[in-house]
N, C-alpha and C positions, 0 to 999 in steps of 0.2 A: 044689087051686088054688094059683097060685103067690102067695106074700104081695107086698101092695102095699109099696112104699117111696115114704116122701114125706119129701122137705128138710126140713128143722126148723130156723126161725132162735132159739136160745135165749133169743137177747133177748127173744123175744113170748112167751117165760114168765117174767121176770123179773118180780121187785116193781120199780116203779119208786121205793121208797122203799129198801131198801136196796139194791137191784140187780142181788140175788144169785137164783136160782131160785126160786121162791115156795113157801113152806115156809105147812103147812095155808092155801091159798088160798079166799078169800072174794072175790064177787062184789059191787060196790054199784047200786042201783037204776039209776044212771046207767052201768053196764055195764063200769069198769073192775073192775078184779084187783089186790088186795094182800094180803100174808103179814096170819097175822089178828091174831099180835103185833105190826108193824107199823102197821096201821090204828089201833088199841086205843089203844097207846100215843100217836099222834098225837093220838086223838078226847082222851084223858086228862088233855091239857094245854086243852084247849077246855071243860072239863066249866065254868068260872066263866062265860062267856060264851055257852055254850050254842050257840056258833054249830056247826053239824057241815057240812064239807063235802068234796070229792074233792080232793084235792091234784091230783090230773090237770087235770079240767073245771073246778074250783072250784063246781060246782054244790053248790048249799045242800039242805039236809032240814030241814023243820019239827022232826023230832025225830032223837033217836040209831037210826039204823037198826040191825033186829038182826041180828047177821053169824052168816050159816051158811055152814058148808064148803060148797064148791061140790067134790062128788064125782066128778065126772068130770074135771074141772079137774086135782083132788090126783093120780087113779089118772096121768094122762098125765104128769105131771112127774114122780111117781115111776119109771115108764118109762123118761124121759128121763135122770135120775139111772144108773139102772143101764146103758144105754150109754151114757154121757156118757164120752167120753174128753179130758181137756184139751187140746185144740189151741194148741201155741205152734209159733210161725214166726220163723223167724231175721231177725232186723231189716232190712231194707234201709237204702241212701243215707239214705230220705228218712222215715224212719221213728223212732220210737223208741226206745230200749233199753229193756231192762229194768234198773233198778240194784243187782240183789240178782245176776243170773247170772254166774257165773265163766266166763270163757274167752270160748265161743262164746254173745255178747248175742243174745236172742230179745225180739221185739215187744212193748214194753210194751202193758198193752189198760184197763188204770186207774191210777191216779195217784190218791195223798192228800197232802191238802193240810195235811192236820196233821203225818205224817211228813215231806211235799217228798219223796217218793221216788214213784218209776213202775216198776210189775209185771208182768210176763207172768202168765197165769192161774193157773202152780205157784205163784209165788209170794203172787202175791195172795191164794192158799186160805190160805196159811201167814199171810201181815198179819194174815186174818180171825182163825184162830186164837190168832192171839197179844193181839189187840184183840175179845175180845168184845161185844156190846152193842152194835153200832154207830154208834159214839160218834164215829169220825174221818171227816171230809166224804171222800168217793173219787167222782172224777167219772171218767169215761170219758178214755183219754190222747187227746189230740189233736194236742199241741204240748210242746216239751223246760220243764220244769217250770223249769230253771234260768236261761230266759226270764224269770220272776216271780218269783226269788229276788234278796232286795236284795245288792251286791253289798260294800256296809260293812256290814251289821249280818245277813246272812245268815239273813234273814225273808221270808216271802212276801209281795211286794207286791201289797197287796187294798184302798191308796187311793188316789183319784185330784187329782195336784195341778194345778191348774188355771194356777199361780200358770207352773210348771217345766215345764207340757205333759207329766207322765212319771207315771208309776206309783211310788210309793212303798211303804215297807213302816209300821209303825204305828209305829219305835221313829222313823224318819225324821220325823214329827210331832212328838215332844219334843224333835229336836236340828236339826232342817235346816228343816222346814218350819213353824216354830210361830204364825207371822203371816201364813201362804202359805193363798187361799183351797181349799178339801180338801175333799170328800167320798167315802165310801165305794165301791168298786167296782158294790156291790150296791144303794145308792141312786140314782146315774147311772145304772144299767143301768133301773130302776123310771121315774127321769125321762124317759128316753129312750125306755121301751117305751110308754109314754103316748103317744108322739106317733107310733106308728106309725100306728094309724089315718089321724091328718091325713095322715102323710106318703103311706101308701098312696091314699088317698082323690086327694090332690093328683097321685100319678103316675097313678091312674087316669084322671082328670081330662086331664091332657095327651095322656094313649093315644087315650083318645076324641076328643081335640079333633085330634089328628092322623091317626085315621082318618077323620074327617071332610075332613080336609085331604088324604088320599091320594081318597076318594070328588071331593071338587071337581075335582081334580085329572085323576083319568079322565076325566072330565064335562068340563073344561078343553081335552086331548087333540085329544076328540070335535070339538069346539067349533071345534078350531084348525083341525083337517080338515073338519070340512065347510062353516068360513067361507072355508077356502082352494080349496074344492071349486068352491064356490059364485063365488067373485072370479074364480076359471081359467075356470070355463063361460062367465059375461059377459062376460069378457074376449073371448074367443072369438069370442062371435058380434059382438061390434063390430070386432075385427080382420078376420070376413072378409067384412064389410061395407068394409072397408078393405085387402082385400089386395092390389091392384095397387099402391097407394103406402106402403105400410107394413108391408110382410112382413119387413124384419130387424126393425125393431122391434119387433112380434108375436112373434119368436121370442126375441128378450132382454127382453121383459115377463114371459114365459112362463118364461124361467129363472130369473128375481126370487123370482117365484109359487112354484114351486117348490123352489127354493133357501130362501126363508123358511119355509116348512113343515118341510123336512128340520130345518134348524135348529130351527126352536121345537119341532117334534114331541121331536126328541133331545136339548134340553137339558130337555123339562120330564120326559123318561121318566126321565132323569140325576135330578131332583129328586124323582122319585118312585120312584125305587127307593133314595134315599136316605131317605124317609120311611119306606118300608117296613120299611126296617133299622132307623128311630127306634122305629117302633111293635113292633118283636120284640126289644129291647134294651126299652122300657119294660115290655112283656109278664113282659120276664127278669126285673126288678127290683120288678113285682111281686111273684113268686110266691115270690121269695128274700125280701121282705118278710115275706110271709105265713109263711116259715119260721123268721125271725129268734126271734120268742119261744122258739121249741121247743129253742133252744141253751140248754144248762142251765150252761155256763160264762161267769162275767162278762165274762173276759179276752177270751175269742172273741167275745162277743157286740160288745164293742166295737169290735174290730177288723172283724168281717164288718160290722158298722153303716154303720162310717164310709164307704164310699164310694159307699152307698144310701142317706146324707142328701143329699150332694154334687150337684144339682142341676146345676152348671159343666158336667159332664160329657156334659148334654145338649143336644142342637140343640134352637132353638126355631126347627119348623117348622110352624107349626099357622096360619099365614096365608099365603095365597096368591089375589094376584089376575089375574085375565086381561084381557085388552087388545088388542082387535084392530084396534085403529086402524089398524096398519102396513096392514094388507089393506084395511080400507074406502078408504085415503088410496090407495095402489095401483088400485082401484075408481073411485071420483072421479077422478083422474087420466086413468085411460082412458075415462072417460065423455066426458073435456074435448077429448078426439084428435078427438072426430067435428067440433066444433067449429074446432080449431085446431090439423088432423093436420101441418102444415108447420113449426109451430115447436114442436110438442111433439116432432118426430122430432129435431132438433137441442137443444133442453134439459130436457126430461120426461124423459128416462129416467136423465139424472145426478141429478135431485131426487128420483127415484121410488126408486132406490138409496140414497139422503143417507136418506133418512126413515127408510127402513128396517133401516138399520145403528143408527141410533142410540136404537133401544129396543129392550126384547121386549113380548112379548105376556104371557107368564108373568114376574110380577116379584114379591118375595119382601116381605112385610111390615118395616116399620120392629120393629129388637128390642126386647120388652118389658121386660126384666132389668136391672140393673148387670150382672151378668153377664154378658148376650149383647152390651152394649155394650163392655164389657172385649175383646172378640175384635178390636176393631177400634182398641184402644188405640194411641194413637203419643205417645212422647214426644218431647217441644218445648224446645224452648231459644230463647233470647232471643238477636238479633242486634246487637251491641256496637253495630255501624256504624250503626242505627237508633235506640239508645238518645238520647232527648232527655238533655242538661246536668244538668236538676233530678233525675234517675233515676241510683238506684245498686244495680248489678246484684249478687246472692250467689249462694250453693248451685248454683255450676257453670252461672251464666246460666239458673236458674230463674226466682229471686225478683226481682222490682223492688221496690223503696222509695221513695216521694218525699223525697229529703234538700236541696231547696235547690239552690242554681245550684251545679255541680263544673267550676270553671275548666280542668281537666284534657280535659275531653271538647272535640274540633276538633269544627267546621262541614263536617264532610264532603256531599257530597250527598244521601248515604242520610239522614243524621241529620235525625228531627224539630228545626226550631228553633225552634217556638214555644209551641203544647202540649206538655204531658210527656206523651208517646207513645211506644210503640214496635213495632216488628213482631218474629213470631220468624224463624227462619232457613229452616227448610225451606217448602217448596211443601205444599200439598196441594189433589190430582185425582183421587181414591178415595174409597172409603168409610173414614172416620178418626173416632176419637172422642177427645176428651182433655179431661181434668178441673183447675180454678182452684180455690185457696181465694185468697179477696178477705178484708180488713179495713180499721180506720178508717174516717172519713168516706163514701168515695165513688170508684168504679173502674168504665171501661168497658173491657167486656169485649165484644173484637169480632174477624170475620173479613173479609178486605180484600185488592183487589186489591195486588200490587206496585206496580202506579203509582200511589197514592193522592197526594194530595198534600203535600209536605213542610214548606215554607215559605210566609209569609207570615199574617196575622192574622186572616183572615177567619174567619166560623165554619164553614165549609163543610171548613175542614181538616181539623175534628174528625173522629174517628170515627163514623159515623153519619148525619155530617150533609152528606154527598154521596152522588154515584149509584154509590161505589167502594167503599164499607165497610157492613155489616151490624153493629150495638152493642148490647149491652144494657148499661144503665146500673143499677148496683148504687148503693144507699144501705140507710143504717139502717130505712126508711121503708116502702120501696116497690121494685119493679124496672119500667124504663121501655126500651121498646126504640125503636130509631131506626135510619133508612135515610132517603136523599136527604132528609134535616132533617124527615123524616113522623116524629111522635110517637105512639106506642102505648104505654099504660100497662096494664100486667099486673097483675092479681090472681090473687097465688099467694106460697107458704110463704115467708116472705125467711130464707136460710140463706147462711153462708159456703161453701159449699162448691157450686159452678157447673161443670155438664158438658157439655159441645158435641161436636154429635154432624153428620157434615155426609158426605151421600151426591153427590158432584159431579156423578155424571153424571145423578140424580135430578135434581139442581135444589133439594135439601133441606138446609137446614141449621136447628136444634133448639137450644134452649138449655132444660136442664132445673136446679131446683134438688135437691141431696141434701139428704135429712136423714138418712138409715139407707133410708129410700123413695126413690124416683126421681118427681118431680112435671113433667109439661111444662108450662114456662112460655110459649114461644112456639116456633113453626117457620114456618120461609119457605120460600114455593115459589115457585123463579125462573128460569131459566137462567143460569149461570155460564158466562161465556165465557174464561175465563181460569183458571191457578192462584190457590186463594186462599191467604191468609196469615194465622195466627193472630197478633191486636195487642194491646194495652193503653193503656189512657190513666188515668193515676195522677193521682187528684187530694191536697191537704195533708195530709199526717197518715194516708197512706193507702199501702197493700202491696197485691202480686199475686204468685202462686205458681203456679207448675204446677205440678199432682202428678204424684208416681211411681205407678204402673200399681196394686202393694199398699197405696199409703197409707191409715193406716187416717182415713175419714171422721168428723170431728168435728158438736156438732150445736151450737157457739157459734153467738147471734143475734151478728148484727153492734152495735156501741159505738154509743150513741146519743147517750153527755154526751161534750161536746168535752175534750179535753186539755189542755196548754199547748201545745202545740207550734203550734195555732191559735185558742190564747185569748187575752184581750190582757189585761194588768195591770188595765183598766178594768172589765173584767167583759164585754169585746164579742167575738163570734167573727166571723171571715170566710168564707165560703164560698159558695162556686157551686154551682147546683144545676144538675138534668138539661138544664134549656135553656142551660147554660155564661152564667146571669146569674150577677153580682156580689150577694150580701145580706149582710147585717149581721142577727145575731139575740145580745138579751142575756140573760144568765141572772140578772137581779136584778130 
């Protein structure tokens, strides 16, 4: 009978302690294989502490388990040995060298980290021999060794500066980094392998939440087809209850009907064949999770990490609601024909159209993250020509300052003259989010038509306090929001640092405050009939900033003891509060 041949990957007879073939192998209760010199030696340094356990599993044993040859184990490697022929392969592009071969370089396949040198397998046998005991760390090659070699002091960098973003080597702590916050490669990797769990747990968490959202979604589909199934049949039968006076009409109801379905059906399969790819891309990012520990190099482990904490990366598509108004509104409309077929055939079918152009039925949740709000970032600049007198613009028409009347600044049209106010430049009619830090006293921070009003002393100028601008009014105190002079007082974190977030065709605009968390303070739901405009209104002793898109968020509470700048030699301070009254408050 002819002998069987079977593959044999070497590696699955290796020690995973020294790495090399398993020389008298021993089996432990928990089912791995280690050389029984090896194992020995490990348990030997444990004898004080008595802990015994697998370097593999980490599984524990009440006591020293006693190691017997596992004989059919030993006969098969010795086997192994006697055909074992070194396979080395000539390095390709993207490969490794080996650093001991002359001429024609072959595949590095380990790497030590105590020589910095990478071996093909001849040579590696020859390292062994010349370094008995195996005393020098040799991990498996993955990557050019001279990656992690410092490039002044010609050491292997195995710590990490947090201070420089980079890897350093240890002599690089006595001369470059000796104030620079640093820990080891292989305590960051322990920090960080802690948190796999959560992180995993958390991406599972989103997987599920987004098959559940690909589930609503068919169900959605469904929904949209058979409420539009349903609107066409009724429709139907009242048209041909009506068809001697209304058969074109009838036939452009029916292409509404129709035409809304093709659409909604095909943007929501668009959205759900983009969840689908969320959910096999988080699927991915598990299972790469789950492999992440098994990397036995710090360096890779880092690197492979990094862009499996990065959460940015993902869509947050895990809400979705449905809306089928457009068809009921379609429905009631044609109910009203029977009614008032003569003037619905000359104006019903342009408002039956109007409606339904201006939503969908599938509409995507408001984003939960700073993150997912970052995608809709836009930076803002401040419009000189709106700038009130007492305001002095910096940082490229970011910043405003209250500095006092600036005899320089004309009366133009644009220009506030009487509150210190200002609008910024561009329009917005999308979905936009963008971020304020506020300080001093007191700033309202608001969004507003272009026509708001300019001139004159009334308090209706203010922001807020017409039917033209949206405000939230910041203090040390409290955050107060306002619209047509209606006062709404918020309870929620008081933080310098204000994000607005405004969905136009929604009808949504949101004021949240940061502290490191995103907390909603308040949101409006309205129709916007115009672009709006991002404003300010700066009161004494008091700054406003837009931020850049990266800026990092501070978590200062805003100044609560007044300055000089509005204190008075007497001991008395001036200021206006959220209703723009005049007080007096002293500090003696």
């Amino acid at each position: 009978m002819a002998e069987a041949r079977v593959s044999v990957n070497l590696d699955e007879f290796s020690c995973p302690i020294c790495l090399d073939l398993l020389k008298d192998p021993v089996s432990l209760p928990c089912g791995h294989s280690f050389c029984m010199s090896c194992i020995n030696t490990q348990w030997d340094g444990a004898v004080r502490s008595r802990v015994y356990s697998c370097p593999m599993c980490k599984q524990r044993f009440s006591s020293r388990p006693v190691l017997g040859r596992n004989i059919m184990l030993a006969e098969m490697v010795e086997k192994l040995k006697k055909t074992r022929v070194p396979e080395r392969t000539l390095a390709g592009p993207e490969d490794v060298e080996c650093d001991v071969c002359v001429g024609k370089k072959h595949k590095a396949v380990y790497s030590c980290l105590v020589c910095l040198a990478s071996y093909c397998e001849v040579h590696f046998n020859l390292h062994k021999e010349l370094n008995p005991g195996n005393t020098h760390k040799v991990t498996k090659t993955r990557y050019k060794l001279k990656d992690r070699i410092c490039s002044w002091h010609n050491k292997l960098q195995d710590v990490l500066c947090f201070t420089e973003e980079t890897l350093v080597c240890r002599e690089c702590l006595l001369c470059r980094c000796t104030s620079h916050n640093t820990t080891t490669c292989t305590n960051h990797r322990y920090r960080q392998q802690q948190e796999i769990g959560k992180i995993r747990t958390q991406v599972l968490q989103r997987t599920r939440a987004a098959e559940n959202s690909v589930r609503d979604l068919k169900k959605a589909i469904q929904s949209i087809k058979s409420s539009a199934k349903k609107t066409l049949d009724q429709s139907e039968k009242i048209f041909q209850e009506l068809i001697s006076s209304a058969e074109r009409t009838r036939s452009e109801i029916r292409g509404i009907i129709k035409a809304t379905e093709e659409a909604e059906v095909q943007r929501a399969q668009e959205i759900l064949k983009r969840m689908e790819q969320e959910v096999t891309k988080l699927k991915k990012s598990a299972d790469e999770l789950v492999q992440l520990p098994q990397l036995d190099d710090d360096f890779l482990f880092l690197r492979t990490s990094r862009p499996l904490f990065d959460f940015s990366t993902f869509d947050d598509v895990t809400h979705i609601t449905v809306d089928l108004s457009p068809l009921k509104e379609i429905q009631n409309s044609v109910s009203e024909l029977a009614i008032k077929v003569k003037k619905f055939c000359m104006t019903g079918l342009h408002t039956t159209s109007s409606s339904v152009n201006r939503c969908h039925m599938v509409q995507t949740s408001v984003p939960m993250f700073r993150e997912d709000f970052l995608q809709y970032f836009r930076q803002m600049t401040v419009d000189p020509r709106t700038n009130h007198r007492d305001l002095k613009l910096s940082e490229g028409n970011r910043k405003i300052t209250f500095e006092g009347t600036n005899p320089n600044n004309d009366r133009g049209p644009e220009r506030f003259n009487y509150y210190a106010q200002a609008l910024c430049r561009d329009a917005v009619q999308e979905r936009c989010y963008w971020e304020v830090e506020w300080g001093g006293q007191q700033v309202y921070i608001a969004a507003s038509y272009r026509g708001v009003e300019r001139t004159g002393c009334c308090s209706d100028v203010g922001f807020g306090h017409n039917d033209k601008s949206w405000s939230l009014c910041c203090n040390s105190s409290q955050f107060v929001f306002f619209h047509n002079a209606h006062k709404t007082v918020i309870s929620g974190p008081v933080s310098t640092r204000i994000g607005i977030y405004l969905d136009h065709a929604a009808g949504s605009l949101s004021f949240y405050s940061i502290t490191g968390t995103m907390t909603l303070l308040h949101r409006v739901r309205t129709t916007f009939t115009e672009p709006l405009y991002a404003g300010f209104w700066v009161f004494n002793d008091s700054s406003v900033k837009l931020c850049e898109k990266n800026e990092k968020v501070t978590r200062n509470l805003p100044q609560t003891r007044p300055t000089a700048a509005n204190t008075r030699s007497d001991g008395f301070q001036f200021y206006f509060n959220s209703d723009c009254n005049l007080y007096i408050k002293s500090w003696f």
